[in-house]
C-alpha positions in Angstrom: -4.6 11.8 -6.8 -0.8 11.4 -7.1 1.3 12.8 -4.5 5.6 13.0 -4.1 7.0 12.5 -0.8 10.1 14.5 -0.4 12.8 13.8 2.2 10.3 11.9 4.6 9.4 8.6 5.6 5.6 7.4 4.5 3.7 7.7 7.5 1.0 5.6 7.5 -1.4 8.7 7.5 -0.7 10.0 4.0 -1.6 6.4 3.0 -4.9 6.0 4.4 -5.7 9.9 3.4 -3.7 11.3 1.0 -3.4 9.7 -2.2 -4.6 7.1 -4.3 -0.4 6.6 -5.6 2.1 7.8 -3.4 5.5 8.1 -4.6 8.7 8.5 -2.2 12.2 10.0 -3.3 14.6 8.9 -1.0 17.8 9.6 -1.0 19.5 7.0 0.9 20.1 3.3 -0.2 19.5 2.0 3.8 16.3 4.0 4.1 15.0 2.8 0.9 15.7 -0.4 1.7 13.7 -0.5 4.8 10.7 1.4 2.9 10.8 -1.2 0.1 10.3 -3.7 2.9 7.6 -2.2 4.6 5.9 -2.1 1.0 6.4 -5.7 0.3 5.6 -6.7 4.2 2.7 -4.7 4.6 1.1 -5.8 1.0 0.8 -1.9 0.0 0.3 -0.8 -3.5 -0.1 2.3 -3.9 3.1 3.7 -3.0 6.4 3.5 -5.3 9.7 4.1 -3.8 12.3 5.7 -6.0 16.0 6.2 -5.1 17.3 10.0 -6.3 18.2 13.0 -5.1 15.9 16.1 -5.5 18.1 17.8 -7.7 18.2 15.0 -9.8 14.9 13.6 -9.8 12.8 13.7 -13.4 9.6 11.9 -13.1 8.0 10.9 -16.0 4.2 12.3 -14.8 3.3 15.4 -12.9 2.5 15.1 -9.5 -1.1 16.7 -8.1 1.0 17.7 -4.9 4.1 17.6 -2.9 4.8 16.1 0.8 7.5 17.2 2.3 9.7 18.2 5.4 11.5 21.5 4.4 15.2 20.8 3.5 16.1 23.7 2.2 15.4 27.4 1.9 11.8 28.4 0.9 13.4 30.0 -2.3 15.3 27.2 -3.4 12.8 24.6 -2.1 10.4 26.6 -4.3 12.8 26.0 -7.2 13.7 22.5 -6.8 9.8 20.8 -6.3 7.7 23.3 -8.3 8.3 21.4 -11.6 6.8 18.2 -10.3 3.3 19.5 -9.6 0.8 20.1 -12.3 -0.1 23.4 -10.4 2.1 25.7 -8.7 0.5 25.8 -5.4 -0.3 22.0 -4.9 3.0 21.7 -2.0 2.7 20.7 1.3 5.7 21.3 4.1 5.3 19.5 7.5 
C-alpha cells in the first residue's frame, strides 16, 4: 500500500499501520528538513519526503490513499488530491 501525506507531519502511527511506502509533501524547507532527519536518525525506509506544494505536486505513481489534515475547503480539497489516488474514494482527513 502507498499512501500521500498531505500537510501533516508523519506520526509514527501511520508508519507502523498504514502503509508499506509513505510519501510526505511538505511545503516548507525547515519542516522538511527536520522530517529528512528523523528518516535518516530513525533508520526508516519506507517513507519519502518530497518538498512541493499541493497545487504543484505531480507524482509520477498513483497513490492507494491520501492522509491529510483539511487545508482547504471540501470542494477544492476534493479538487486538488483526487488525482493522486488510483480510486476516488481512497482519502482520509484527520
Amino acid at each position: 500500500m502507498s499512501v500521500l501525506a498531505l500537510a501533516c507531519l508523519v506520526y509514527l502511527w501511520q508508519l507502523l499501520i498504514l502503509p508499506n511506502n509513505l510519501s510526505s509533501l511538505i511545503a516548507l524547507g525547515k519542516r522538511i528538513s527536520f522530517i529528512r532527519n528523523a528518516i535518516r536518525e530513525l533508520r526508516l525506509t519506507n517513507v519519502a519526503p518530497v518538498l512541493s506544494r499541493v497545487e504543484e505536486y505531480q507524482p509520477e505513481d498513483k497513490f492507494d490513499g491520501v492522509l491529510s489534515r483539511a487545508f482547504a475547503s471540501l470542494k477544492r480539497y476534493d479538487r486538488l488530491v483526487s488525482s493522486f489516488t488510483k480510486k476516488k474514494m481512497d482519502i482520509f482527513i484527520h
